[in-house]
C-alpha positions as CSV (number, residue, x, y, z in Angstrom):
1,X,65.5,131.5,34.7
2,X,65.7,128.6,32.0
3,X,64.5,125.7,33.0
4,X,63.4,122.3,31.2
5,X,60.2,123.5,30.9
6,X,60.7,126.4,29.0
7,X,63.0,124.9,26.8
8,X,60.6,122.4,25.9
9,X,58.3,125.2,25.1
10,X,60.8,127.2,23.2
11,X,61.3,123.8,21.3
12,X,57.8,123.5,20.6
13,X,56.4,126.9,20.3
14,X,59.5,128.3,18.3
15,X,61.5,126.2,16.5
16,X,59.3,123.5,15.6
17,X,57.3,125.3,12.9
18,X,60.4,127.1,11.7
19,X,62.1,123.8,11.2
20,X,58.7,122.0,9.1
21,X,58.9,124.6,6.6
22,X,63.0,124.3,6.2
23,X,62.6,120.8,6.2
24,X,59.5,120.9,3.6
25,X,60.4,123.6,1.4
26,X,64.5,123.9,1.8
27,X,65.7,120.4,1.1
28,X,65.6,119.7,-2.6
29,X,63.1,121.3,-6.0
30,X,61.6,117.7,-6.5
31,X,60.7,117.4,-3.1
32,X,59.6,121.6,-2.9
33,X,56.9,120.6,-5.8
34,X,55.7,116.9,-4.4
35,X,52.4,116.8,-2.3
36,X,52.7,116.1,0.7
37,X,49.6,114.3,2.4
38,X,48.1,112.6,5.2
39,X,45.1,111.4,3.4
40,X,46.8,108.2,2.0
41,X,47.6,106.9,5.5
42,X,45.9,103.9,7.0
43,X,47.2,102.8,10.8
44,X,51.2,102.6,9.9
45,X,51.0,102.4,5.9
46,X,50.5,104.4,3.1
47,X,47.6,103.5,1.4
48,X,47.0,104.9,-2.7
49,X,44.5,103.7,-5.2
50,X,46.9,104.5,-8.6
51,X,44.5,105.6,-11.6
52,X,45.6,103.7,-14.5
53,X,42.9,106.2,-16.8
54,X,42.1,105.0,-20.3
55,X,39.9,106.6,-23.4
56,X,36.5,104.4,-22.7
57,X,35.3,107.3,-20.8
58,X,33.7,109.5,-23.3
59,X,32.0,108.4,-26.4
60,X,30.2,109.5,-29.4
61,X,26.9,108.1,-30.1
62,X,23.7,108.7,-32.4
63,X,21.7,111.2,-31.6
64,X,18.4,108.8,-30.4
65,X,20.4,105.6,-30.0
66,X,21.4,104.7,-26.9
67,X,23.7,105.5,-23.9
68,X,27.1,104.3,-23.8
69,X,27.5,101.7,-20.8
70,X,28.9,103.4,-17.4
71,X,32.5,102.1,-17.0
72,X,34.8,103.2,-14.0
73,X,38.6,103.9,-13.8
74,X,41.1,100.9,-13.5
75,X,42.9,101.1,-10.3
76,X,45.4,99.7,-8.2
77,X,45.6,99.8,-4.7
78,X,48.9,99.9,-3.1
79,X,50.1,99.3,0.2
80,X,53.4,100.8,1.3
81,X,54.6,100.8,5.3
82,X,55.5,103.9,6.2
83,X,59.3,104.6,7.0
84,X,60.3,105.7,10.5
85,X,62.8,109.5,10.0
86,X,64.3,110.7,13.3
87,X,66.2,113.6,13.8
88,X,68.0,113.6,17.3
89,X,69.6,117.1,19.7
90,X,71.4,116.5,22.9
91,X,72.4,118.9,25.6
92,X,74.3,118.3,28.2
93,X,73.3,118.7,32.2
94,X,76.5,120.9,32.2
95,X,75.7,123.5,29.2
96,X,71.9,123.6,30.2
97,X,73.3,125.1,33.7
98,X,75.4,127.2,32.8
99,X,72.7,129.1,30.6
100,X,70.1,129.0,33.3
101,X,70.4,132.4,34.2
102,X,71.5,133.8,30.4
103,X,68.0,133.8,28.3
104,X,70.7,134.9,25.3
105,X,73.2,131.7,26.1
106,X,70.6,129.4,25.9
107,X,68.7,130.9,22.7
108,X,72.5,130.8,21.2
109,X,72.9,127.0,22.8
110,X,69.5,125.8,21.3
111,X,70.0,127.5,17.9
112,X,73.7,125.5,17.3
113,X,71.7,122.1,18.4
114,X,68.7,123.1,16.1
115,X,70.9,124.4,13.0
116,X,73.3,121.1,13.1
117,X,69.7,118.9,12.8
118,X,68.1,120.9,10.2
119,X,71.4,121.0,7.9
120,X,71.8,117.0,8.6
121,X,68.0,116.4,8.2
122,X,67.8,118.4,5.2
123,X,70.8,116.5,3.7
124,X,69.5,113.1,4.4
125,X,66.3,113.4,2.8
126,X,68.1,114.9,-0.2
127,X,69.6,112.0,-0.3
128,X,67.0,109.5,0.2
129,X,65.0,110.8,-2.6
130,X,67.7,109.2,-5.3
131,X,68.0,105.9,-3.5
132,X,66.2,102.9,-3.0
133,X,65.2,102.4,0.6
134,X,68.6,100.8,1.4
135,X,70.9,103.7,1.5
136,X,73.2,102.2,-0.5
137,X,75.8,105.1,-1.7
138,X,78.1,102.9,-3.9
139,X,79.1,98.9,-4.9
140,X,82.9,97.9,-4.0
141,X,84.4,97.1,-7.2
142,X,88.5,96.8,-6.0
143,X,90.5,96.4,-2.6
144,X,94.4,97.4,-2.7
145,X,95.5,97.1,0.9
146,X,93.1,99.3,2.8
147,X,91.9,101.6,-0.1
148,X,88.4,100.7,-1.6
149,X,87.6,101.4,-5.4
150,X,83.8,102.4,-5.4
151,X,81.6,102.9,-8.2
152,X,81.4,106.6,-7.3
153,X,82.4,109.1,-5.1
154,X,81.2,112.3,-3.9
155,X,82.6,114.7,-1.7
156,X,79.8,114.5,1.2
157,X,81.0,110.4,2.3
158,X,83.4,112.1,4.0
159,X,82.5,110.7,7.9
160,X,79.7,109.3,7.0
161,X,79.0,106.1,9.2
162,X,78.2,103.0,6.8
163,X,78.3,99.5,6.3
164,X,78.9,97.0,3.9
165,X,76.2,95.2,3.0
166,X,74.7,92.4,0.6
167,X,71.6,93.7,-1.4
168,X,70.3,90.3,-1.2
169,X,69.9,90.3,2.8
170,X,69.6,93.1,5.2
171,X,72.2,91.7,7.9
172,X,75.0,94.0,7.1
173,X,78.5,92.2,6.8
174,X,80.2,94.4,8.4
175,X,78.4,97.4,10.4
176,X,79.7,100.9,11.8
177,X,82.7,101.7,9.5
178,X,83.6,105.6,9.7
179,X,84.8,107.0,5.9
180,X,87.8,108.4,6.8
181,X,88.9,110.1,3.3
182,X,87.6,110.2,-0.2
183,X,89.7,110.7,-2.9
184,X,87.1,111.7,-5.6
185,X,88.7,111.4,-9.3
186,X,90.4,108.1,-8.1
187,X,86.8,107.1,-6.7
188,X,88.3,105.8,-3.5
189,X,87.8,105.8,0.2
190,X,89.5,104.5,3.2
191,X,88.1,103.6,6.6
192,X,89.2,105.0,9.9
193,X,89.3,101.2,11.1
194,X,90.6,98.6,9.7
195,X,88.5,95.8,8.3
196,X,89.6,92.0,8.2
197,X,89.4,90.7,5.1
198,X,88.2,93.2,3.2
199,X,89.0,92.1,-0.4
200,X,86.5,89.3,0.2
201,X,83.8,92.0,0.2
202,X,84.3,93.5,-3.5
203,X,80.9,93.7,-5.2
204,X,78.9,94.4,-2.1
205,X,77.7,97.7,-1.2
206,X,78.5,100.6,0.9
207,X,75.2,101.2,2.9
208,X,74.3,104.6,5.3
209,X,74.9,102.4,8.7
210,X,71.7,100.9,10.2
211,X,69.5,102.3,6.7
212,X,69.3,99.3,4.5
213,X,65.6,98.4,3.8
214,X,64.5,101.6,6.2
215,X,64.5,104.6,3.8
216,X,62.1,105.7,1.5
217,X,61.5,104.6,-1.5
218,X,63.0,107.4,-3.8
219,X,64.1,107.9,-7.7
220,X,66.1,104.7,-7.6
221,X,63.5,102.5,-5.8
222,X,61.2,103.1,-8.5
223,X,63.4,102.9,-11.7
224,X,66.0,100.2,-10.8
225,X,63.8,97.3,-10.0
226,X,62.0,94.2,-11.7
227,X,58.5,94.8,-9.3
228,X,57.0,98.4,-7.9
229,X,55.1,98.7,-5.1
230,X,54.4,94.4,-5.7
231,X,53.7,94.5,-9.2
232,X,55.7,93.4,-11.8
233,X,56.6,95.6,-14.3
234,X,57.0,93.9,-17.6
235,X,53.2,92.3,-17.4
236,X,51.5,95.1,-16.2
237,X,53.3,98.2,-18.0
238,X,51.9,100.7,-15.9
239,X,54.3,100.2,-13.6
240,X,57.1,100.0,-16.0
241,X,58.9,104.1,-16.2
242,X,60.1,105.5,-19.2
243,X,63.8,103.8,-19.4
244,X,66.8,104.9,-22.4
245,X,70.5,105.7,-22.4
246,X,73.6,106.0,-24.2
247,X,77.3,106.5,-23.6
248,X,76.9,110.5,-24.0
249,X,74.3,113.0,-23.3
250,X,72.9,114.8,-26.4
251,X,70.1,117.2,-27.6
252,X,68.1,114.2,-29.8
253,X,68.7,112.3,-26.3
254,X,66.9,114.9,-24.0
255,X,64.3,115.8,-26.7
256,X,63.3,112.4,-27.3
257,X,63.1,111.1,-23.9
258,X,60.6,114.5,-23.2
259,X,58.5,113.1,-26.8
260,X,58.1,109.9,-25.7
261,X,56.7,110.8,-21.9
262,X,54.1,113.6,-23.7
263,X,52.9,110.7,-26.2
264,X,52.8,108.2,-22.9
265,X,50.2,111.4,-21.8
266,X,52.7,112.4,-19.5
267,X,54.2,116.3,-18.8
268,X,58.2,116.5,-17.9
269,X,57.6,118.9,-15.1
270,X,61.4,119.3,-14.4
271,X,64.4,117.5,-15.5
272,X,66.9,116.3,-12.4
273,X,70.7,115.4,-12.5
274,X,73.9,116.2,-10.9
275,X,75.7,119.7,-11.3
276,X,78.0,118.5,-13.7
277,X,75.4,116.7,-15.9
278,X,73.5,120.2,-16.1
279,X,76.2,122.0,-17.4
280,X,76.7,119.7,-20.0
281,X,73.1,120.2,-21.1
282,X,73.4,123.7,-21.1
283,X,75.9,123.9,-22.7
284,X,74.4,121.6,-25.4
285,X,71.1,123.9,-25.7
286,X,72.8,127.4,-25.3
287,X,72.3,128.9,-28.7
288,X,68.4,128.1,-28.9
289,X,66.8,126.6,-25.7
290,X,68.8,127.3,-22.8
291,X,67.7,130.3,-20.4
292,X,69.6,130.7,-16.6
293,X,66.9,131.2,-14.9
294,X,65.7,131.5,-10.8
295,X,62.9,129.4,-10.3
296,X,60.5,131.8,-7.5
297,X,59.4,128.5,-5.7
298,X,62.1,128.3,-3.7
299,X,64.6,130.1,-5.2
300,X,66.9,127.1,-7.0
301,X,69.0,128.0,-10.3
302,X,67.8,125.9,-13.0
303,X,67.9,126.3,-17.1
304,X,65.4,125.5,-19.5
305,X,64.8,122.9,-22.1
306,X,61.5,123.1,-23.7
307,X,60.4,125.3,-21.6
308,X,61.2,122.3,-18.9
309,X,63.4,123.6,-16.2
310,X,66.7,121.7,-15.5
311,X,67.7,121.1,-11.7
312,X,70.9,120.2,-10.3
313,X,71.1,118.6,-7.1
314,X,74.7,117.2,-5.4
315,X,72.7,114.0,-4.9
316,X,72.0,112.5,-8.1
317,X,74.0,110.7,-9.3
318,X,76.7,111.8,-12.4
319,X,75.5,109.5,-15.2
320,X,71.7,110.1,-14.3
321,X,68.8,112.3,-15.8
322,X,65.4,112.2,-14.4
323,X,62.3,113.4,-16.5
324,X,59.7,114.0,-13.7
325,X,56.4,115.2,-12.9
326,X,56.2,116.2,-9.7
327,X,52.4,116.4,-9.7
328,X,52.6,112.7,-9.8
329,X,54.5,111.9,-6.8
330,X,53.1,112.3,-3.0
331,X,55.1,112.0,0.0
332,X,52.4,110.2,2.2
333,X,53.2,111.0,5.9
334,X,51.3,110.8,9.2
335,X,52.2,114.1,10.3
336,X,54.3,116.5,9.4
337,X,57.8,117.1,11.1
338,X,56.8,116.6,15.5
339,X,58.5,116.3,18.6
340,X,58.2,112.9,20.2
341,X,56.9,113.8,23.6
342,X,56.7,111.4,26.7
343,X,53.2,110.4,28.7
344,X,53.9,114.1,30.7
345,X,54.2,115.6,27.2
346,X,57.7,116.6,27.6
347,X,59.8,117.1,24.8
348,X,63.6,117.0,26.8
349,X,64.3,113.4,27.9
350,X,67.1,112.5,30.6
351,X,69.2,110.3,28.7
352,X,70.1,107.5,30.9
353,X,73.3,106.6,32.8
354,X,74.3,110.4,31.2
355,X,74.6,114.0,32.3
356,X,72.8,115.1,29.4
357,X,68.9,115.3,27.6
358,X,67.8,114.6,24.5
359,X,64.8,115.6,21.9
360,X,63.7,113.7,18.9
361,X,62.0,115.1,16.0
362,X,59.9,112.4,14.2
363,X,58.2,112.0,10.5
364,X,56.6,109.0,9.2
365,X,56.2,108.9,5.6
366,X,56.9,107.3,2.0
367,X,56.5,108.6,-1.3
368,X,54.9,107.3,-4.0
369,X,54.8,107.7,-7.5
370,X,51.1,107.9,-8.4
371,X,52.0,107.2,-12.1
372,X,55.1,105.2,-13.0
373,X,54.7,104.6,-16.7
374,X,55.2,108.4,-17.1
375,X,58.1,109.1,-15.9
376,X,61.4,108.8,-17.4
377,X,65.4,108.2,-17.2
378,X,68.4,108.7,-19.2
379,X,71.1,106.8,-18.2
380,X,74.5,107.8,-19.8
381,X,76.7,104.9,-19.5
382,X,79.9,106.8,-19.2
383,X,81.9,108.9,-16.8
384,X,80.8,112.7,-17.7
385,X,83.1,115.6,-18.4
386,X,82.9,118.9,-18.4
């Protein structure tokens, strides 16, 4: 007979492990190759001394003079707080009954919860890595009656919950808007409610409802801003990636961008941009450097460029292309993916004033890019076509 009890060990015992490694190794290449650690945790932060190495360490001397002096690495020590991820299934009194006495309804109940949460989790984290810890998925730029012009569009804002919001504060102007269509080439959405005075709001942001300021700090967080991780970029160049662009992608553009990182002392470990941006590179490096290839850790379809391997990934955005090293990034994290249990150590929680119970799958992390100045971005500064 199922009861809560062995549905909280079937959550535990059976689908939580199952879920880490979909959730660790299934959601995007970039985050596949990242460490992922709990050694840089201290109490509630994330805690990394950054090596800034130079060439003082090994020297040449005579053969009876004397020893060079001892000197150490230069280091920073940042402090991050780690963000709080939840992942949330509900099942009602009613559908928990009725499988009580079917072990095969309730596997088949649990398995529809568990596959909705892995595809959204999955999908959010995706996303996360390209932002900026505010969620922000676009910046109004027009209003015509209750159509909004947006800086982009993509095919997955469709539903999503957001609001508009000022990147200079996190109070949201307006909170809990549903996108009710997207009309892609056009870049425009509508909301399923309507929103007084919404012309007044062009040139503020479109925000994942309730994320601004709560994300991690991907791609966006680390290339877009004057200061990383409290430092300011332009005095101390360490923190300071590898920035260029154009109005159009081209093989001198991707070649020189991978030079400069090598003569920084970096290595371009992949190269990350939107599906229609890697077409356009392979299609510029087909009669000499490009090779369709599967890559065997974890099975995503890149090409090569100087041997580099090209990912495409829905979430990056169009006029974006990353030049990474993925050995030079770690997702610091407290645990991996758990269940949040109560003081009993149950998993299934009555949800109150409701006929219904609820688990929560928690991670506390943030990533961080152990070396900034070696990392690079091409920015095309027009709308790409294929």
């Amino acid at each position: 007979m199922i009861t809560l009890t062995n549905a909280d060990a079937a959550l535990k015992d059976y689908y939580l492990d199952a879920v880490s490694q979909q959730l660790n190794e299934d959601v995007s290449p970039f985050l596949n190759a990242v460490e992922k650690s709990s050694q840089y945790v201290s109490g509630k932060n994330a805690k990394c001394a950054l090596i800034n190495g130079d060439l003082n360490r090994i020297m040449t001397g005579d053969e009876d003079g004397d020893l060079p002096d001892a000197t150490g690495n230069n280091y920073y020590d940042v402090t991050v707080p780690l963000k709080n991820i939840y992942g949330t299934i509900a099942i009602t009194d009613k559908a928990l009954r009725a499988a009580q006495d079917s072990s095969g309804t309730f596997v088949n109940l649990l398995n529809t919860e568990m596959e909705g949460l892995i595809a959204d989790a999955k999908a959010n984290f995706a996303r996360m890595l390209y932002g900026d810890g505010n969620g922000i998925l676009a910046y109004i730029t027009k209003v015509s009656g209750t159509k909004v012009t947006i800086s982009t569009a993509k095919s997955w804002f469709l539903g999503l919950n957001v609001d508009i919001a000022d990147i200079n504060t996190s109070a949201a102007a307006v909170s809990g808007l549903k996108i009710a269509s997207v009309d892609i080439p056009n870049c425009t959405i509508t909301f399923s409610t309507t929103v007084e005075n919404l012309s007044t709001y062009v040139g503020r942001y479109i925000c994942v409802s309730g994320a601004f300021g709560k994300e991690i700090c991907g791609l966006a967080g680390i290339f877009d801003y004057a200061t990383l991780y409290g430092h300011n970029k332009v005095s101390d160049k360490f923190f300071y990636p590898y920035v260029t662009g154009a109005t159009a992608v081209s093989e001198d553009g991707i070649l020189d961008a991978i030079q400069v990182l090598e003569e920084r002392g970096g290595k371009v470990g992949m190269i990350l941009c939107s599906h229609s941006m890697r077409n356009k590179i392979a299609k510029l490096f087909k009669d000499r450097m490009s090779i369709p290839s599967t890559d065997a850790r974890g099975g995503y379809t890149s090409v090569y460029v100087n041997d580099v391997p090209v990912y495409a990934d829905r979430f990056c955005p169009d006029d974006r292309i990353y030049f990474l090293n993925p050995d030079d990034f770690v997702l610091c994290q407290l645990c991996d993916w758990e269940w949040m249990e109560d003081e009993g150590g149950k998993i299934l929680s009555k949800v109150p004033g409701k006929a219904a119970y609820t688990a929560t799958l928690v991670k506390y992390a943030e990533l961080i890019c152990k070396k900034p100045y070696t990392q690079g971005l091409f920015q095309v500064y027009q709308n790409l076509t294929t």
